[in-house]
Phi, psi and omega in degrees: 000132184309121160309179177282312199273345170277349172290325202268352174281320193280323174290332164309302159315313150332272179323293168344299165321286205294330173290318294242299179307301194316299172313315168318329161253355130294011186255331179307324179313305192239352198225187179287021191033051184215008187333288190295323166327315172293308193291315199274000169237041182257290212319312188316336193281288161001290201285344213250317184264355177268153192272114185318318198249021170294153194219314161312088160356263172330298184317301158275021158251332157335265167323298157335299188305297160335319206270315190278333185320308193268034176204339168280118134305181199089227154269326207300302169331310155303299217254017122309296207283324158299278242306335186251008177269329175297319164300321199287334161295332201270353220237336196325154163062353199281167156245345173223161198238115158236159187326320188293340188261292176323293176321316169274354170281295165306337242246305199279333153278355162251339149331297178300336173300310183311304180315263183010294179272342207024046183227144174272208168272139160130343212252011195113340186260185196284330180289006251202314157276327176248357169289317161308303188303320179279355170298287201309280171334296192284336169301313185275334147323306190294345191259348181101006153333165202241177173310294206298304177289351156304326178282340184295316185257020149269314167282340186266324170296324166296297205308315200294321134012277228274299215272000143316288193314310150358315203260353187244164174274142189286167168233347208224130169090181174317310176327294222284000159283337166247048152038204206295014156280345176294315152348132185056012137248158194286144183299132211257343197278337173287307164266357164296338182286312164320303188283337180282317162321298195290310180316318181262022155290271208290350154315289196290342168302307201290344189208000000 
């Protein structure tokens, strides 16, 4: 029998999949067009290469990270593969998840994007999306919020995210050669990022 946490890596993977064209054409507007293409055969390795009854977090978001490090081209591929190799330190040994483990988690995947990328909030990138949500998410945990609804007003701040990005130019990556033509399309690295957030929102409902 699959652990939870390889269930819910496999429904990520999933949503990739079914995005995997949309993302490509946002990606076509400003990048190398090829975002959901990386992404849907990073994940795809994912299912194929985390051991399904692994029950350690940490362990199995390690290996994930590894998994996309070697198989997403592009940028994503580093900064997907820190980003869950850096959760996965902070997550070692757990088997359950509490907001406060969620929170130090997300927390510990974007400290790695930065490093990585050497990019903030502001600049376009996937952190445009996951720096608000996790604002929201350790805030509303913090007011006593239950996880799931703490993650519900965290994904509607990545959307709100998503609709930033839109208004700023990129700086950073391929996007940033085309300077204020990059204006008004959306980051494809924000909403993959988006999408994930949501997948493990309707995980936890469901399950």
């Amino acid at each position: 029998m699959s652990s939870r946490i390889y269930n819910c890596l496999s429904a990520i993977a999933d949503v990739i999949e079914e995005n995997k064209d949309f993302l490509t054409d946002l990606d076509r507007e400003i990048g190398d067009a090829d975002h959901g293409v990386n992404m849907a055969r990073g994940f795809h390795a994912v299912k194929e290469k985390v051991p399904q009854d692994e029950t350690d977090i940490g362990a199995v978001l390690k290996k994930t990270g590894m998994t996309l490090l070697s198989t997403v081209g592009g940028a994503s591929g580093p900064l997907y593969g820190t980003a869950y190799m850096e959760a996965g330190k902070v997550l070692a040994g757990k088997t359950e998840l509490t907001a406060e483990d969620f929170s130090a988690a997300l927390q510990a995947a974007i400290a790695g994007i930065q490093k990585r990328g050497k990019a903030e909030r502001g600049e376009k990138t996937m952190l445009d999306a996951l720096i608000p949500a996790c604002e929201t998410f350790t805030a509303k945990t913090a007011e006593g919020a239950s996880f799931t609804d703490a993650l519900e007003a965290a994904c509607a701040e990545a959307n709100k995210g998503i609709e930033f990005t839109k208004t700023i130019r990129a700086t950073k990556g391929r996007a940033s050669y085309l300077g204020d033509r990059s204006i008004g399309h959306q980051d494809p690295g924000a909403t993959s990022a988006t999408l994930t957030l949501e997948t493990i929102l309707k995980f936890l409902k469901e399950n």
